[in-house]
N, C-alpha and C positions, 0 to 999 in steps of 0.2 A: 279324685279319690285320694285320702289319705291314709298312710301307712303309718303306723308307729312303731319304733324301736326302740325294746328293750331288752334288756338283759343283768344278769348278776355283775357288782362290780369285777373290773378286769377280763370280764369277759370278750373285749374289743367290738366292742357294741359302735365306739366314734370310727371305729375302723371301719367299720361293715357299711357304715353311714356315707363313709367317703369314697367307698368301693362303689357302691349303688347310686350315687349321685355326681362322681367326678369333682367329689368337694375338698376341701382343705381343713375341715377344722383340728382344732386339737384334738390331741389323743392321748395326751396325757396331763395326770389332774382330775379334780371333776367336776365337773362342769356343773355351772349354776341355773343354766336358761339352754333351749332345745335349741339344736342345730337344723338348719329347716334345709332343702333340698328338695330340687325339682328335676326330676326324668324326664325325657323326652323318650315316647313309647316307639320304640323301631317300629315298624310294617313297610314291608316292602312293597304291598299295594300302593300307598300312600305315594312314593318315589316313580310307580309307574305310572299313575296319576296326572304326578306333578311334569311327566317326562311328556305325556300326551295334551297337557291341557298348557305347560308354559308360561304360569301363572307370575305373578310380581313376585308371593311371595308362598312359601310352602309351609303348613304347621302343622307339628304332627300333635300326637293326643299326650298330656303331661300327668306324672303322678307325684305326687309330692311326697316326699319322706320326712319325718320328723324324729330326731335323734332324742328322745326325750331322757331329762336328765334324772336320775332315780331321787326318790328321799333318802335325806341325809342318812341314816340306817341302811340304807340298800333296801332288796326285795329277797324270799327266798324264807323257809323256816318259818311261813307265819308272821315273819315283820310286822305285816300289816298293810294293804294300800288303802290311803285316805288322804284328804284335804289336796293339794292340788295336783300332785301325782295322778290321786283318780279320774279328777277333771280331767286332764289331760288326755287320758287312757279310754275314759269316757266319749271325747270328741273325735276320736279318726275310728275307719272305716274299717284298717286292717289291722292286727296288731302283728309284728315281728319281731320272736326270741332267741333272740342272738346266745348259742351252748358254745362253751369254749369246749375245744379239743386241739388246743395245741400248748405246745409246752415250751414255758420261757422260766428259766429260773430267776430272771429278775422281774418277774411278773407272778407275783403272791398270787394263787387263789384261794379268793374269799373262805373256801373252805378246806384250805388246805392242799388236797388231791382233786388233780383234773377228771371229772368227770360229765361227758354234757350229757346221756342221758338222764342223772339226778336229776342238773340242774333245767333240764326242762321238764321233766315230771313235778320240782321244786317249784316253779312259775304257773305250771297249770295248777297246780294247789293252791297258791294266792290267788289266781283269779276268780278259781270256786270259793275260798274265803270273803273276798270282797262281796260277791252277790251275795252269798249265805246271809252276810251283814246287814246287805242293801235289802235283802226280803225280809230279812225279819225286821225290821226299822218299819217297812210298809207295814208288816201284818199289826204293829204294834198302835200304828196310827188308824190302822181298820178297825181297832178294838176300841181305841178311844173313840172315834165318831159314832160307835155301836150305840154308845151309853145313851147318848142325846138324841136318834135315831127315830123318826116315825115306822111303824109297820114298815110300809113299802121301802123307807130307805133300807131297812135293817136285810129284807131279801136280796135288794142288788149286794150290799156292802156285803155278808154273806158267802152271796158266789165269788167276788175278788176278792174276797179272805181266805176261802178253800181253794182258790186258786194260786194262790201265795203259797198257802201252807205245802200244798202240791209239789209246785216247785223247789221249794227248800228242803225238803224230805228227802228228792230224788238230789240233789245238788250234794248235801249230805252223804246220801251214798254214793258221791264223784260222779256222776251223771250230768253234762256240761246243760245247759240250756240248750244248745243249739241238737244239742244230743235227746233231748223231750219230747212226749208227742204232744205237740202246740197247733192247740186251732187256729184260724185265720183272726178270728174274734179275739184273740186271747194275746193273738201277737199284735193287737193293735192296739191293749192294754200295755204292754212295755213296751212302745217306743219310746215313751219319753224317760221311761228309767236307763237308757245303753249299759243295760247289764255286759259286763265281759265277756261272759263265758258265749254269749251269745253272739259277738264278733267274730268271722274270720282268723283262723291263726295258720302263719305261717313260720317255720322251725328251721332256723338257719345254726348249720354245725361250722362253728370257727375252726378251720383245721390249717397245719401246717403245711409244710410243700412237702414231705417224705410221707403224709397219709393222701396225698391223691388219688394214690392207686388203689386205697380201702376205702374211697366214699359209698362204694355200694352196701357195703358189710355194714359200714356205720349206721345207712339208716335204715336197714333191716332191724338196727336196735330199739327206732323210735315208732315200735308200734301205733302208738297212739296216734300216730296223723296218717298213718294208711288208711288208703282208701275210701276217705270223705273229702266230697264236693268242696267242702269250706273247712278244709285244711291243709297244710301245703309242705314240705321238708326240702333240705337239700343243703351241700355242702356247699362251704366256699374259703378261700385262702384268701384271707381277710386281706390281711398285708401285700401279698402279692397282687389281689385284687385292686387296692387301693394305690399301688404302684402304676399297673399297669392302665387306670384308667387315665393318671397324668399325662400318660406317653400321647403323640401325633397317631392318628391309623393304622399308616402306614407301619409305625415300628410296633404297637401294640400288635398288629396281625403275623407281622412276623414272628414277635414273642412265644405269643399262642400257638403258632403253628410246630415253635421248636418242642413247647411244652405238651403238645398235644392235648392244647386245652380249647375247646371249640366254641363253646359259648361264654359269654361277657358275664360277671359274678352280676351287674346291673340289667343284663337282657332275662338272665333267670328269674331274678328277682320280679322284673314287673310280667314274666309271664305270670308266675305265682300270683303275683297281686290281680291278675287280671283274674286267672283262672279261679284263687276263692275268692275274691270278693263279687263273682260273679257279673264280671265289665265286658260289654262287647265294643267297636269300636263303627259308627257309620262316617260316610265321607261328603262333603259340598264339594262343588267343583264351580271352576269359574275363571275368567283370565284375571281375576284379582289375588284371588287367591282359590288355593288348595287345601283341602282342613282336614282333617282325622279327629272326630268329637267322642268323646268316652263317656258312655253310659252304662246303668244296669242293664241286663238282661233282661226282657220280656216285660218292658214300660213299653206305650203308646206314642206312633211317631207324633201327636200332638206336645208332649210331654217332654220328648225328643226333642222336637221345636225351642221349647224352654231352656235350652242348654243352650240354643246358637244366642238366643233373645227372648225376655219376658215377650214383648211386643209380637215376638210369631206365636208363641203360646195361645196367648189372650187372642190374636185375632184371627187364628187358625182358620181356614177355608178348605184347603185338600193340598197334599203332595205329591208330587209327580217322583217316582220313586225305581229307579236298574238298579240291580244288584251288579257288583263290581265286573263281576266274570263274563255277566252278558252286556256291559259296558265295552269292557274289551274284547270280545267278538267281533264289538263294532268299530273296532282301532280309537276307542273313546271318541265317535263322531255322534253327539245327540242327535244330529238328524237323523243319519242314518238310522239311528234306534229307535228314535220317533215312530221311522217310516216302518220297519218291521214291529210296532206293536209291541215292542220291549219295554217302554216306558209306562209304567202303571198310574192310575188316578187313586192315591188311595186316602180314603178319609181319618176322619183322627181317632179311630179305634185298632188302626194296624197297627201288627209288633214289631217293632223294628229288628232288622237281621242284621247280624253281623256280615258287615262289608257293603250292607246298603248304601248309594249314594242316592240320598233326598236334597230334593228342591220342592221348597217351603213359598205357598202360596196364602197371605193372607191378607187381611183389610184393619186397620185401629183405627 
């Protein structure tokens, strides 16, 4: 899964990047090319796993962040997203809008006065702008193929014309895509467009270290991301976040424990990412190794397959398949689990569960 990070300039968007990834880039200036970063997703299953099975080597499941760098204009007020910005924005999975809420007087905001709910209400308006763009550009090329059009073309082109038109009416009136009522048929018409609004978003408040104790006030502000599936909020102290990921364990735990800060601004983050982009995570076991594989939710353990290797995909046969918890009933002995009829045969229609551990049985 990839996550993408943006935000208004100054809003400490490279900060948040090296909070969430234990990275180094720059943070000041602005950057011409994305800062890329890779998580490693904590589960503690995965650690009891690798505690019972002993493996060479242990790997958990990775998410990538990508700090992408804005157009030279910035975003925000209608700018405009196009040309490779949008690419960009286009290709990852989550998007992440970095609101400033903290205050530095040598750190200008773009608009003056600190404010992050504007400037995340300002961001979801670009991204309804940008599809508003991307639909009507479709509708306008449905109109040209009209002209040239036999009968029967003209009835299909037609339905995906009033289907366009559909969409951009409600978009119009701020109605996100993901916010639409969309058929199954109708979302298999835009995948290949990765309209925005139809992405995952998750709303990160850049705050200082004297608003800790109002993170909850704060995002009782940011109506808009309560309460849906596939969308996500939450504060974090950027700086200090990005601080404190430099540190050894050891004195990082101790930090947090003084600050009474409990979670990692990077373990938030990819719960977020998990939880809207809708990722659950199955496990292999082996004395090779120990794996944590990160998938969509409610794909086929065949498909599933696909993720360790094309090769088990394509030659899929059947999975022998415990779920983690009745794994460790059995002090992680497959025999033993064998023997009590825990281990299932299941073929390549089943959905894989979060905390599944499969073994991939096939022939090429």
């Amino acid at each position: 899964m990839e996550v993408g990070i943006i935000g208004l300039p100054k809003s400490g968007k490279t900060t948040i990047f090296n909070a969430v990834t234990a990275g180094s880039a720059i943070v000041d200036g602005f950057a011409k090319s994305s800062n890329i970063g890779v998580a490693k997703v904590p589960d503690k299953r995965l650690l009891t796993l690798s505690n019972l099975f002993n493996p060479k080597r242990t790997t958990p499941a990775e998410i990538t962040f990508i700090d992408l760098p804005p157009p030279p204009d910035g975003i925000g007020d209608t700018r405009g997203i196009s040309g490779e910005f949008l690419n960009n924005l286009q290709a990852v999975d989550v998007l992440l809008l970095v609101c400033r809420s903290f205050s530095d007087p040598s750190v200008i905001h773009v608009d003056d006065l600190v404010d992050f709910k504007r400037d995340a209400e300002s961001m979801m308006y670009e991204l309804i702008f940008s599809d508003i763009d991307l639909v009507s550009r479709r509708i306008d090329k449905l109109l040209e193929k009209y002209k040239g059009a036999s009968k029967i073309e003209r009835a299909t082109l037609d339905k995906e014309k009033d289907f366009f038109i559909r969409l951009k009416d409600q978009l119009g009136s701020n109605i996100a895509i993901r916010d639409q009522t969309i058929t199954t048929e109708e979302w298999k018409i835009l995948v290949g467009y990765q309209l925005l609004t139809a992405k995952p978003v998750i709303a990160v408040v850049n705050i200082d270290e004297n608003q800790i104790q109002e993170q909850q006030a704060m995002l009782d502000q940011l109506g808009l991301f309560k309460d849906k599936s596939d969308m996500g909020m939450t504060t974090m102290c950027g700086k200090l976040e990005m601080e404190l990921a430099q540190m050894d364990k050891a004195s990082e735990k101790e930090f947090r424990e003084d600050l009474g800060m409990q979670q990692s601004g990077m373990d938030q983050s990819i719960d977020l990412s998990y939880q809207v982009g809708g990722k659950i995570s199955f496990f292999t076991v082996g004395e090779d190794e120990v794996k944590a594989w990160e998938i969509p939710s409610g794909i086929s353990v065949q498909r599933a397959a696909g993720k360790i290797h094309t090769d088990l995909e394509r030659g899929f046969i059947r999975a022998e398949v415990i779920h983690y918890e009745e794994l460790i009933s059995c002090s992680g002995v497959l025999a033993d689990a064998r023997k009590k009829g825990l281990i299932r045969s299941e073929g390549k229609d089943y959905i894989v569960k979060d905390g599944d551990v499969v073994n991939v049985l096939f022939n090429v």
